[in-house]
C-alpha positions as CSV (number, residue, x, y, z in Angstrom):
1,X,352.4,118.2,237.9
2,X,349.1,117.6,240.2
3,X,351.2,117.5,243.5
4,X,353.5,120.9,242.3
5,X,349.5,122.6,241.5
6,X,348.5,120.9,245.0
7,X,351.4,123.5,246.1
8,X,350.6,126.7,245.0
9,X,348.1,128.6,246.4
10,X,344.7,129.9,245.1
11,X,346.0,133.0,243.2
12,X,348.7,131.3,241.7
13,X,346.2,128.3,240.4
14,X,344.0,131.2,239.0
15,X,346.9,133.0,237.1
16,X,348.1,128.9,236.1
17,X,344.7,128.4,234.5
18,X,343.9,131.6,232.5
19,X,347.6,131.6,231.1
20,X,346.4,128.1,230.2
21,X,342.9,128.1,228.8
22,X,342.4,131.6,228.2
23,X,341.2,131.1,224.6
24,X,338.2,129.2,226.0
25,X,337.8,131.5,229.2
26,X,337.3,134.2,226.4
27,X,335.3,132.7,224.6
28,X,332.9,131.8,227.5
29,X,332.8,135.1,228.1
30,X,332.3,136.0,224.7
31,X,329.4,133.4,224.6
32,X,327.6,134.2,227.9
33,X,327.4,138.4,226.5
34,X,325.7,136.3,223.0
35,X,323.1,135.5,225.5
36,X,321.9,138.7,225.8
37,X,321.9,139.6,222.4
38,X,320.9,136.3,220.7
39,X,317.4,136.1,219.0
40,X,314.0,134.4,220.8
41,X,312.1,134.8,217.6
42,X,312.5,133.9,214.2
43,X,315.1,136.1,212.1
44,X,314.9,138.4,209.5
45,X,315.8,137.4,205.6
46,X,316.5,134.1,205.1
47,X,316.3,132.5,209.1
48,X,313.1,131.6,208.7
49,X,313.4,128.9,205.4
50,X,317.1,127.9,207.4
51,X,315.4,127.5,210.8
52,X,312.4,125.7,208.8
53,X,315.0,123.4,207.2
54,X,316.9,122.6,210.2
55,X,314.3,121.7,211.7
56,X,312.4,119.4,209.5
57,X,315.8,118.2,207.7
58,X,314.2,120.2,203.8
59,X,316.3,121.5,201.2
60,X,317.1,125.8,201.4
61,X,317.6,128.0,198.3
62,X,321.2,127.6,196.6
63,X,323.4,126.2,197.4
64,X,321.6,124.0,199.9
65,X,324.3,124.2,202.8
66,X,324.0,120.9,203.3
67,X,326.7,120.4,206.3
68,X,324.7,123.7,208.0
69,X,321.5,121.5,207.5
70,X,322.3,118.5,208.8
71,X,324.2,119.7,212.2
72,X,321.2,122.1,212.8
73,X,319.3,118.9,212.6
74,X,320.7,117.3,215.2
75,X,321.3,119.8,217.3
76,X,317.2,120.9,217.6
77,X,316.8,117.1,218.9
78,X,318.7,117.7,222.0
79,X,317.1,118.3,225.2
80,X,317.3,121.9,225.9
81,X,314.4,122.8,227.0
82,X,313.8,126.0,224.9
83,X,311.7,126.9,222.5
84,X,312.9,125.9,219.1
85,X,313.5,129.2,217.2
86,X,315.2,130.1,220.6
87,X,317.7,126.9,220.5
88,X,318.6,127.1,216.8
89,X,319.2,130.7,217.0
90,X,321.5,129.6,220.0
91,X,323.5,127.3,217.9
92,X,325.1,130.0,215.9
93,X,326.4,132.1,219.2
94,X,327.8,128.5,220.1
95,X,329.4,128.8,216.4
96,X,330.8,132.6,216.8
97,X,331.9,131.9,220.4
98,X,334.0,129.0,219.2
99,X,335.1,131.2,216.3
100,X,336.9,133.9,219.2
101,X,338.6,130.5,220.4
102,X,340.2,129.7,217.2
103,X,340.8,133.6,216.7
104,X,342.7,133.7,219.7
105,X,344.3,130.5,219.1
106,X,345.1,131.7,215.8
107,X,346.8,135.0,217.1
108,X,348.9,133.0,219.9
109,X,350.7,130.7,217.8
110,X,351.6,133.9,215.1
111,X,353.3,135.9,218.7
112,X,355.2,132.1,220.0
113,X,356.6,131.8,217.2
114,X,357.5,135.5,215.3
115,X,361.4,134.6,215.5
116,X,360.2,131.9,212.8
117,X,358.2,134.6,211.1
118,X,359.4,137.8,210.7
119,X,362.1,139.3,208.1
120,X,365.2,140.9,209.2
121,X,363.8,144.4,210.2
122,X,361.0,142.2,211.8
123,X,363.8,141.0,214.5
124,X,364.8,144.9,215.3
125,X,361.4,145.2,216.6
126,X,361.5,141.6,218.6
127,X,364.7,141.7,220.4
128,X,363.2,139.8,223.3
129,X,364.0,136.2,222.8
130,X,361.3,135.3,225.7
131,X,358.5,137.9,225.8
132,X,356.3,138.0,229.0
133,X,353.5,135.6,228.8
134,X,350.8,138.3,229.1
135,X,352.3,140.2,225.8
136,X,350.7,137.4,224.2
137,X,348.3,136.8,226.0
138,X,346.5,140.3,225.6
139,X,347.0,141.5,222.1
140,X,345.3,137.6,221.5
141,X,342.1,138.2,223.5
142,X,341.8,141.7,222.3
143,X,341.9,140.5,218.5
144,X,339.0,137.8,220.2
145,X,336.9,140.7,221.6
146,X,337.7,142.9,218.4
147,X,336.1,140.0,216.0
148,X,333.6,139.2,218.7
149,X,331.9,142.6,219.1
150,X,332.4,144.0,215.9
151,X,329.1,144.7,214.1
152,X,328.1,141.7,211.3
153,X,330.0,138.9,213.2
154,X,328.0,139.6,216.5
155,X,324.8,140.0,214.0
156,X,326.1,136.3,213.1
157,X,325.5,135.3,216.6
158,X,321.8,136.2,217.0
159,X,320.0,134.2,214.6
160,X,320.1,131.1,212.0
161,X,322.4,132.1,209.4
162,X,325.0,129.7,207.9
163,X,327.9,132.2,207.8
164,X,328.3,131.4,211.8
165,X,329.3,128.2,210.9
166,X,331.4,129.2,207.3
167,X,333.2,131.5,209.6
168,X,334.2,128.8,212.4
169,X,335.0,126.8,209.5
170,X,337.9,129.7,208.0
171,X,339.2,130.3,211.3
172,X,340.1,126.6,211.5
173,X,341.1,126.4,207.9
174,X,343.3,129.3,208.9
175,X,344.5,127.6,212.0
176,X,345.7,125.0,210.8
177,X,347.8,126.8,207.8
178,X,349.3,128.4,210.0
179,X,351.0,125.9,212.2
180,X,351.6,123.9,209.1
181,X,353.4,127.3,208.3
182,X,355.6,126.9,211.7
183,X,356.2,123.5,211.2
184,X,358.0,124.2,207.9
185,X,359.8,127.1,209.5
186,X,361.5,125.0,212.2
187,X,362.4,122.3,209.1
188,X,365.3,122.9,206.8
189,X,364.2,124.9,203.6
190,X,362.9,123.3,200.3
191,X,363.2,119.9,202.1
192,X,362.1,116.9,200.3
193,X,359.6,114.8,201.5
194,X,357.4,112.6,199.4
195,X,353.8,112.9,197.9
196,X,352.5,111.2,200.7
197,X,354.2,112.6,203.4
198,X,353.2,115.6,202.1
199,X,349.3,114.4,201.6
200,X,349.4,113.1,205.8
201,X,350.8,116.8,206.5
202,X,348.0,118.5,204.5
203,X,344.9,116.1,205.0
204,X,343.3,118.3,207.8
205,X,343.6,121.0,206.2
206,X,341.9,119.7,202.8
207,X,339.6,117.6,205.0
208,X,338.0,121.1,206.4
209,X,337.8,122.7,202.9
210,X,335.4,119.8,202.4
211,X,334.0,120.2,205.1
212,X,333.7,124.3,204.4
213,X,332.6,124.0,200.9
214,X,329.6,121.5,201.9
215,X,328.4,124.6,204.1
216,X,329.1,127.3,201.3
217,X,331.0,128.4,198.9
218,X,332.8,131.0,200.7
219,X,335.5,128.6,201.1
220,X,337.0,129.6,197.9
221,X,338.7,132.3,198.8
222,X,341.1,130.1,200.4
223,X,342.3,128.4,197.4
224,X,344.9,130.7,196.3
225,X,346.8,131.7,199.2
226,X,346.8,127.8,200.2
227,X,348.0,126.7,196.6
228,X,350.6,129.8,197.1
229,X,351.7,128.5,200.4
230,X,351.8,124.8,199.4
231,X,353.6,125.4,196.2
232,X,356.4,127.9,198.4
233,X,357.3,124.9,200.1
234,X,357.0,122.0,198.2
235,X,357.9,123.3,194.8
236,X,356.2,122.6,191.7
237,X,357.2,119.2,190.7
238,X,355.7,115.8,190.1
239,X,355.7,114.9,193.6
240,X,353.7,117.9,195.1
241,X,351.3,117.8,191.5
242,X,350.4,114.5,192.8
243,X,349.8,115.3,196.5
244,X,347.9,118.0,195.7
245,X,345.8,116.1,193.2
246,X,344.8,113.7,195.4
247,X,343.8,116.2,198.1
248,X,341.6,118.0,195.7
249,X,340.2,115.1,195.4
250,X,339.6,114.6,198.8
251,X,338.3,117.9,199.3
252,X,335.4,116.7,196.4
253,X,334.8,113.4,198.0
254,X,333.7,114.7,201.2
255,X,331.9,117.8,199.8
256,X,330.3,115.2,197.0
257,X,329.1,113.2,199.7
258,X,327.1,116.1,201.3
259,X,325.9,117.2,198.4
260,X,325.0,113.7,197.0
261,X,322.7,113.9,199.9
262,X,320.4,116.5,199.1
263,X,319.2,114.3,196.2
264,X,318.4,111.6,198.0
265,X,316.8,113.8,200.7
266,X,314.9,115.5,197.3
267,X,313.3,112.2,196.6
268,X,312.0,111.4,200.2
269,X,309.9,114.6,199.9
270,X,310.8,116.9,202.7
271,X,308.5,119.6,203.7
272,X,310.7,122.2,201.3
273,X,312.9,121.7,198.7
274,X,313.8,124.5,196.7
275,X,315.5,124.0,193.2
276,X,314.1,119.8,193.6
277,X,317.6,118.3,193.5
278,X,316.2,115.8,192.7
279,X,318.6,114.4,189.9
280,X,322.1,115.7,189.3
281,X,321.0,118.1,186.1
282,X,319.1,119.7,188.9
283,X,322.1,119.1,192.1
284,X,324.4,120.7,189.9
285,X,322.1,123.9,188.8
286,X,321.4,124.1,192.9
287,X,324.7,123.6,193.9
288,X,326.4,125.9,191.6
289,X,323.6,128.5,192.2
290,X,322.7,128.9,188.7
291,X,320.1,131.2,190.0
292,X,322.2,133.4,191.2
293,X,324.7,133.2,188.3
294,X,323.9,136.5,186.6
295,X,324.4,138.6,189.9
296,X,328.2,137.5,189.5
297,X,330.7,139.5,187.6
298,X,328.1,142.0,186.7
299,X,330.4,144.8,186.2
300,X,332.1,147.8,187.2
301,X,328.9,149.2,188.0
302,X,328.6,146.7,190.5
303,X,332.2,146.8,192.1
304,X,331.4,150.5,192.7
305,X,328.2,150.0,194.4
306,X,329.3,147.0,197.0
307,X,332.7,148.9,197.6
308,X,331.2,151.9,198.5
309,X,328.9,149.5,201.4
310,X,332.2,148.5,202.3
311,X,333.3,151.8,202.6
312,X,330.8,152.6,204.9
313,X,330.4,149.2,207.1
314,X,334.4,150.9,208.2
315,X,334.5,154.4,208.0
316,X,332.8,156.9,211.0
317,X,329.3,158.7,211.2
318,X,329.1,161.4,213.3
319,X,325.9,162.3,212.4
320,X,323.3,162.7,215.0
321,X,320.4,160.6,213.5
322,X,322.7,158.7,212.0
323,X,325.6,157.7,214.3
324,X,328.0,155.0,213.3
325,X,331.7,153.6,214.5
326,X,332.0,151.1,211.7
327,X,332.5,147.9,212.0
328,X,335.2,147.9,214.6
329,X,334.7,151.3,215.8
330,X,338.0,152.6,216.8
331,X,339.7,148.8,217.4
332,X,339.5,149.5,213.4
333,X,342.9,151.4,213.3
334,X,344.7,148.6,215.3
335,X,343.7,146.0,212.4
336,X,344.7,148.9,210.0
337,X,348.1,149.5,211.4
338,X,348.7,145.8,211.8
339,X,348.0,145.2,207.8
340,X,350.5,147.9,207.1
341,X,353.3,146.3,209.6
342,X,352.7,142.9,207.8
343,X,356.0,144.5,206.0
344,X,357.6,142.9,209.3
345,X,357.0,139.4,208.4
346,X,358.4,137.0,205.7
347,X,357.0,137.4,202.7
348,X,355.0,134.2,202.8
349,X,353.4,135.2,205.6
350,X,352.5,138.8,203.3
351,X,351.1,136.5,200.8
352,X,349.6,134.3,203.0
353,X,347.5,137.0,204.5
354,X,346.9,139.0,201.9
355,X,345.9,137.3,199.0
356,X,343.5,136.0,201.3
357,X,342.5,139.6,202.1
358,X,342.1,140.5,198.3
359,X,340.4,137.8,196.7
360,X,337.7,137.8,199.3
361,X,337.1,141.6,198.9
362,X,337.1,141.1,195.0
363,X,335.1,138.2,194.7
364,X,332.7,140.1,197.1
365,X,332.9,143.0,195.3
366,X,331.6,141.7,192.1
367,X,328.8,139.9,193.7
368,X,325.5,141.6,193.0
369,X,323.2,141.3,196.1
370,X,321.7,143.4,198.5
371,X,322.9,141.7,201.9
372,X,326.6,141.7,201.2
373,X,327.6,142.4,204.3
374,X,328.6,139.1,205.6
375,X,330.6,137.8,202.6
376,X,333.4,141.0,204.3
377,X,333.4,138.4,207.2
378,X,336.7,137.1,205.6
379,X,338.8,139.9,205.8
380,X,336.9,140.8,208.9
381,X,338.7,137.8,210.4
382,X,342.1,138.7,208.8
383,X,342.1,142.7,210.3
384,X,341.5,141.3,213.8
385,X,343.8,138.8,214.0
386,X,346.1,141.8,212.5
387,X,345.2,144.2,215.0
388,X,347.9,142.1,217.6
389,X,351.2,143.5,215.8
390,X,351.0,146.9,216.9
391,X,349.5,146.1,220.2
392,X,352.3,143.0,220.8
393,X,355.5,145.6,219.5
394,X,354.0,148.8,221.7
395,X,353.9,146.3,225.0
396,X,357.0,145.0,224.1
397,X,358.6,148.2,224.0
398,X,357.4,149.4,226.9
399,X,357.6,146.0,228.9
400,X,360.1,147.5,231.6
401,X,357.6,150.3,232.8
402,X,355.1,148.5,235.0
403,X,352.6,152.2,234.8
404,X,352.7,152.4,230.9
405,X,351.8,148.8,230.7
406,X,348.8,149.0,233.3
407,X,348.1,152.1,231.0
408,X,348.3,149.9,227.9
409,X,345.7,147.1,228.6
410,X,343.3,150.1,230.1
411,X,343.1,151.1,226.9
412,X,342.4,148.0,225.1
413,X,339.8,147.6,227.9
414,X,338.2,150.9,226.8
415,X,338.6,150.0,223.0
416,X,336.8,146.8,223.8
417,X,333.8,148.5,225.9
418,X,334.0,150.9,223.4
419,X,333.4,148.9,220.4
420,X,330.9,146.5,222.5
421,X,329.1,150.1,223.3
422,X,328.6,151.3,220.0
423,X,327.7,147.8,218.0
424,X,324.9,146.3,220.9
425,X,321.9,147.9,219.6
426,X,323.0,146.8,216.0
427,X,323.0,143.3,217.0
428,X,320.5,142.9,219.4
429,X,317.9,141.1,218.8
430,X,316.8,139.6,222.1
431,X,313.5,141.2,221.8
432,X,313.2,141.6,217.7
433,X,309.8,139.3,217.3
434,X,308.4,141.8,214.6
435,X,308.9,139.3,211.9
436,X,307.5,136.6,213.9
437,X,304.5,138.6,215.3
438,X,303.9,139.8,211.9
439,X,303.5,136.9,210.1
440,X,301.3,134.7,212.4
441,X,299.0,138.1,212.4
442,X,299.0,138.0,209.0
443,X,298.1,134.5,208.3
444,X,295.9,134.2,211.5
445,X,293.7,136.6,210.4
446,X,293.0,135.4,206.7
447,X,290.1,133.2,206.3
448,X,289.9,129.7,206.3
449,X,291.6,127.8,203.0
450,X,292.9,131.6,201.8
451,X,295.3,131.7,199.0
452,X,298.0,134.5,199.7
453,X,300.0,136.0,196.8
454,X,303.6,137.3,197.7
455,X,306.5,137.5,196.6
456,X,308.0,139.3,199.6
457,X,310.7,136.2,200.6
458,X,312.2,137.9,204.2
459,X,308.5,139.3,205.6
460,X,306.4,136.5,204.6
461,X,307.3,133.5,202.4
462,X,310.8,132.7,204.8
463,X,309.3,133.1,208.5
464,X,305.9,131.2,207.3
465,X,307.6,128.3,206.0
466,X,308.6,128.2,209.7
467,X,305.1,129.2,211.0
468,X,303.4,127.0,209.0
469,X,305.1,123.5,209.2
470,X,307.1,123.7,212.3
471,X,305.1,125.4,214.5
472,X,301.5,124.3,212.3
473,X,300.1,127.7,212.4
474,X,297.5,128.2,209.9
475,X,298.4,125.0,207.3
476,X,295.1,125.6,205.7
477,X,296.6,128.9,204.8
478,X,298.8,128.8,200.9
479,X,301.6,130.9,200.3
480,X,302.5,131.3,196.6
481,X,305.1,133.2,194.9
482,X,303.5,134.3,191.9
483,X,306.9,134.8,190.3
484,X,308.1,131.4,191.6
485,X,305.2,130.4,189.3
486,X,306.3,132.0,186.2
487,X,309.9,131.3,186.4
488,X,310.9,127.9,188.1
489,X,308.9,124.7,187.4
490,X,310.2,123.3,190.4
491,X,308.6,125.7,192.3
492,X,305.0,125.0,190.1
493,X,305.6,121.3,190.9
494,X,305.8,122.1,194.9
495,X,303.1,123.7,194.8
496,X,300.7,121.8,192.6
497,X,298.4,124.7,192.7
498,X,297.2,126.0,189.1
499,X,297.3,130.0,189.8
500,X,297.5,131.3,185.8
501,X,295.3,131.1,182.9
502,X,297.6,130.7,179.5
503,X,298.1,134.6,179.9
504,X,299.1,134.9,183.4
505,X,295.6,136.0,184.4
506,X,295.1,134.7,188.0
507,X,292.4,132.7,187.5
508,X,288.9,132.7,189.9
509,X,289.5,131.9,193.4
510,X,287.8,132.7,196.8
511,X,289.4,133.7,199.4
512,X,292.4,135.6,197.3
513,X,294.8,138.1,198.9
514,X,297.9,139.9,197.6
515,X,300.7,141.7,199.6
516,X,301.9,145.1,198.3
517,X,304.4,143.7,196.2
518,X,302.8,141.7,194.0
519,X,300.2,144.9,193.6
520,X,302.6,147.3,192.7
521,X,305.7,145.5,191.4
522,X,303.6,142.2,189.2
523,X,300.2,143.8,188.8
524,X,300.2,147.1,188.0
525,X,303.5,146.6,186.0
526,X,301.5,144.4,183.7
527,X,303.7,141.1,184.4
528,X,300.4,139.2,185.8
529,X,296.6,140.1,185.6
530,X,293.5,139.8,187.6
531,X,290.8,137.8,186.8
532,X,288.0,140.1,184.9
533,X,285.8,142.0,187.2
534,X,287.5,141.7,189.8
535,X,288.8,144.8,192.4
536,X,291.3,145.1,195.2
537,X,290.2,146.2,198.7
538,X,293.2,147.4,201.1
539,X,293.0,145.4,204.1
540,X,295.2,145.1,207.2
541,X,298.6,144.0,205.4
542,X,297.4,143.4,201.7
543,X,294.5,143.1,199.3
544,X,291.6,141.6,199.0
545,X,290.8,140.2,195.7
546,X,286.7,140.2,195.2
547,X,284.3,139.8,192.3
548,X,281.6,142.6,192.8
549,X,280.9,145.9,194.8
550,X,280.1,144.7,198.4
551,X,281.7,146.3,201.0
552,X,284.3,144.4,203.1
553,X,285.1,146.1,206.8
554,X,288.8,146.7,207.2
555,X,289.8,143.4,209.4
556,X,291.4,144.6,212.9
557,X,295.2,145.8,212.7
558,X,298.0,145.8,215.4
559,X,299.6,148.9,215.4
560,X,302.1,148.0,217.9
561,X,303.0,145.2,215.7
562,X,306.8,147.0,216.0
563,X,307.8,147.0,219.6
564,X,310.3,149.6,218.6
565,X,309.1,152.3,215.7
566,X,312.1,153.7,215.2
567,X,314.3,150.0,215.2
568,X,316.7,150.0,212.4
569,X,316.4,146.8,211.4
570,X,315.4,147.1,207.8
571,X,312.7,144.2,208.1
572,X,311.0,145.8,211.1
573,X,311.2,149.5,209.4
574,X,309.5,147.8,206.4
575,X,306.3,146.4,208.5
576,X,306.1,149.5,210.4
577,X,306.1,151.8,207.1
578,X,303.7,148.8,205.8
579,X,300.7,149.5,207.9
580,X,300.6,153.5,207.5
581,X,300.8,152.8,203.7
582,X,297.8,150.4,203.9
583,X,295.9,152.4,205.9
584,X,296.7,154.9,203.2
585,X,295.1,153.1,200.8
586,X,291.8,152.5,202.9
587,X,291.4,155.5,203.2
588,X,290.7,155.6,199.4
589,X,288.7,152.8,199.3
590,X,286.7,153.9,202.2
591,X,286.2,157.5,200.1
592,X,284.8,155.2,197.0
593,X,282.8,154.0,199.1
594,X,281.3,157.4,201.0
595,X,282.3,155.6,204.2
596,X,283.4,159.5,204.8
597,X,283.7,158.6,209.2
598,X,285.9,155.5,208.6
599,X,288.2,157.7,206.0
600,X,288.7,160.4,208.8
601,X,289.2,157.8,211.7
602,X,291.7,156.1,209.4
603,X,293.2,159.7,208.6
604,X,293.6,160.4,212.1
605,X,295.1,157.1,213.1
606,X,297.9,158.1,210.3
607,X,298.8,161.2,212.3
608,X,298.5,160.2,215.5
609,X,300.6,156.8,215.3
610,X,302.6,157.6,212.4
611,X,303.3,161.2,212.6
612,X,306.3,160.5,210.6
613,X,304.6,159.0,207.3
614,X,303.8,161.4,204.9
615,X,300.0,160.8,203.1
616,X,300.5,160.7,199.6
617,X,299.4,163.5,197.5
618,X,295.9,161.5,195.8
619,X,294.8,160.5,199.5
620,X,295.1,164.1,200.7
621,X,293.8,165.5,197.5
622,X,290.5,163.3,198.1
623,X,290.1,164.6,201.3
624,X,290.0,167.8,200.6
625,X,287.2,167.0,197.8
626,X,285.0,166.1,200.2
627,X,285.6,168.8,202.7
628,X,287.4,166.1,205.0
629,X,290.6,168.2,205.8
């Protein structure tokens, strides 16, 4: 082998190691673009509390992602020389970048091996017994490129999420079905093997369902199609009941494990530990998201809402403030087309893919949460490995004419640059350090020992658990969830802070500030009181709480706290839209307090920074009382 490579000359060697390793060329490829996009800064939502958790090895919210956890651990200890938001945001392009491999892996094996696969009128579309190499080769690293660059898996890729990792974890899962799939193709039908055989055949399969469930839950989706496939082949008898038994049960032993962890990592006090896990009445209630519990199944209602997000993550906005391609852009109607020639294929491999297809979208579906978008990263998956029927029978078809083939691949070129094109500015977030600069500006400029009330989890309490006790910004500084108080005693126990009177009147305390949310949604909503006498003063980013009528100046604000005004990332629209409100509200205050120059200054910062906020009507109103306007 080494002496006929010696042989060949340096195109030849080229062409011999792309048809070889071009999974892992692509997904180098794929991984060197992440570098442009990938985050320097910590995330939006939940990356801060993840990033936080990684770091210090803590506990996250439900369900504690404890296999996520532990390898984002490890991996901030090696030597990389960045900074550490920048390295752990790295980890998940690593993640997605090795998810392209499997995908192309994944769609390689289905095109070697479709005269295993396909039905009868399957066949009359593959008449070649030996396809050229490169009609494999291309519809597989387009269906790479078409996950890769489509608009939530590329998102996946820029900061510390765990569904990077969930979404290696399917693709392998897949993977591996699939050539288990093959295997029984080539076998004699219903063949009889015993219940051991069968657990040696299936072990690394189960063994990553552990493996996926300790990360998240997601990994249910797989169950039926895999139970469907297993029972197609082995039957239902006493010998596959008991193989299957006994990999279920290896699939809780190694997810028990992980899991079992988080209570012993609850009692060595960790830095965070949401939900205290710290017994198994408590593991369970964390683990099975108890929280949550009531956002699942919550009705029609529900189904309607998330399917019509779904809707529009696919479908096309041709709108000019509002342009969108979807989430695959036009490489969209090549996963289409491929569902509908699934018809092609035994009808194992129909079930195989879609049941998988169905009970992600209807679990998702009834799920009620704002950020669904990534649970749709399943059948994501499934339409781009999809997309390489059509594109494997048109190259087939036209494999004779040299010019239509050349033709062929330009196309899939421009579908690709396309798709990359449209979904960049979606996913970038190479410079997003809103979040970041926000809350260290917040925090920094709050008095020594403050008390901050918020219950605003993605702008505040998530990034400054990172800020605070990785980086040791401002520890002095404490963060409290006035609802976390009310509802969860773990949270009151973390805390050891008593914030409430017997009837949720915040009691006394100097230095007390509250964000917007806690104003308008707790207070003035009569869930939570302030302390008698007291009064709010609109500062930079929240209120003041004080006990008599001084006058407090309005600390200094950053009004290019937003490197991009108009960024539609919904955490950096919210900061941006924060600080025109809050000015808005000084600007009352200052009136109360005939400070009639620093209303007008304030007035005229509004219009000249903000031109798109609209003052509200009692701000205006009050400026024209005083002959301001």
């Amino acid at each position: 082998m080494i002496k006929q490579f010696c042989k060949i000359n340096s195109k030849q060697a080229i062409t011999l190691i792309f048809k070889k390793f071009y999974p892992e060329i692509t997904g180098i490829i794929v991984f060197i673009s992440y570098l442009f996009t990938v985050s320097r800064f910590i995330g939006e939502n939940d990356s801060g509390e993840l990033a936080m958790c990684q770091a210090t090895l803590s506990i996250p919210h439900p369900t504690g992602y404890p296999l996520f956890i532990l390898i984002g651990f490890l991996f901030s200890k090696l030597p990389l020389f960045l900074t550490l938001t920048f390295q752990l945001n790295l980890l998940n392009s690593i993640w997605c970048a090795f998810t392209v491999v499997i995908l192309i892996k994944i769609s390689s094996i289905i095109l070697n091996n479709l005269n295993l696969l396909l039905n009868a009128k399957g066949h009359y579309f593959n008449q070649i017994n030996k396809p050229e190499k490169f009609n494999i080769i291309v519809p597989s690293i387009f269906s790479g490129f078409m996950l890769a660059y489509s608009a939530t898996f590329w998102l996946q890729s820029t900061r510390v999420e765990v569904y990077s990792l969930q979404i290696f974890l399917c693709s392998l899962i897949i993977l591996f079905l699939l050539k288990r799939i093959v295997e029984f193709e080539k076998e004699e039908a219903n063949i009889v093997i015993e219940w051991f055989d069968m657990v040696k055949r299936w072990s690394v399969i189960f063994i990553l369902l552990g493996f996926g469930f300790s990360n998240h839950m997601m990994t249910l989706y797989f169950l039926p199609a895999l139970f469907i496939i297993f029972f197609t082949y082995h039957k239902i008898n006493s010998a596959s009941l008991k193989a299957l038994f006994f990999l279920l049960f290896i699939v809780g032993i190694i997810s028990s494990l992980f899991y079992l962890g988080l209570i012993i990592l609850a009692n060595a006090s960790p830095m965070w530990s949401y939900g205290d896990p710290s017994n198994f009445q408590r593991l369970f209630d964390h683990v099975s998201a108890k929280e949550y519990s009531k956002l699942m199944m919550s009705g029609i209602s529900v189904v309607s809402v998330q399917g019509a997000k779904l809707l529009k993550m696919l479908s096309f906005n041709f709108s000019t403030n509002n342009f969108s391609a979807g989430e695959f852009a036009l490489s969209f109607l090549l996963g289409i087309s491929g569902l509908f020639l699934l018809i092609l294929f035994k009808k194992k491999i129909i079930y195989f893919f879609l049941v998988i297809l169905i009970t992600s979208i209807l679990l998702t579906l009834n799920y009620n949460i704002p950020d669904i978008n990534e649970y749709f990263l399943i059948p994501f998956l499934i339409l781009s490995i999809l997309s390489i029927i059509p594109i494997y029978i048109v190259l087939n078809s036209i494999s004779k004419s040299n010019l239509l083939r050349r033709s062929s691949y330009l196309l899939l070129v421009v579908l690709t640059v396309i798709e990359f094109n449209v979904n960049f500015n979606y996913a970038n977030r190479s410079n997003s350090d809103t979040i970041e600069k926000f809350i260290k500006v917040t925090i920094n400029e709050l008095p020594k020992n403050s008390i901050l009330l918020t219950d605003s989890w993605g702008l505040i309490m998530s990034p400054g658990l990172f800020v605070q006790n990785v980086e040791k910004i401002r520890e002095d500084v404490k963060i409290i969830s006035p609802a976390g108080m009310i509802l969860h005693e773990w949270y009151r126990k973390f805390q050891n802070f008593q914030l409430f009177d017997s009837n949720k009147v915040i009691r006394k305390i100097e230095n007390l500030f509250l964000t917007y949310d806690v104003v308008f949604n707790s207070i003035q909503k009569g869930v939570i009181f302030l302390p008698s006498g007291s009064k709010l003063i609109p500062q930079s980013f929240y209120f003041k709480v004080v006990y008599d009528n001084s006058y407090v100046p309005l600390y200094s604000i950053d009004y290019n706290i937003t490197r991009n005004i108009n960024s539609t990332i919904p955490s950096d629209e919210q900061i941006a839209a924060l600080i025109p409100f809050m000015l808005d509200q000084r600007i009352q205050f200052e009136l109360k307090s005939n400070r009639f120059d620093k209303a007008v200054e304030y007035y005229q910062i509004i219009k000249s920074k903000f031109k798109n906020y609209i003052i509200s009507t009692l701000t205006q109103i009050e400026l024209i009382r005083y002959d301001l306007l």
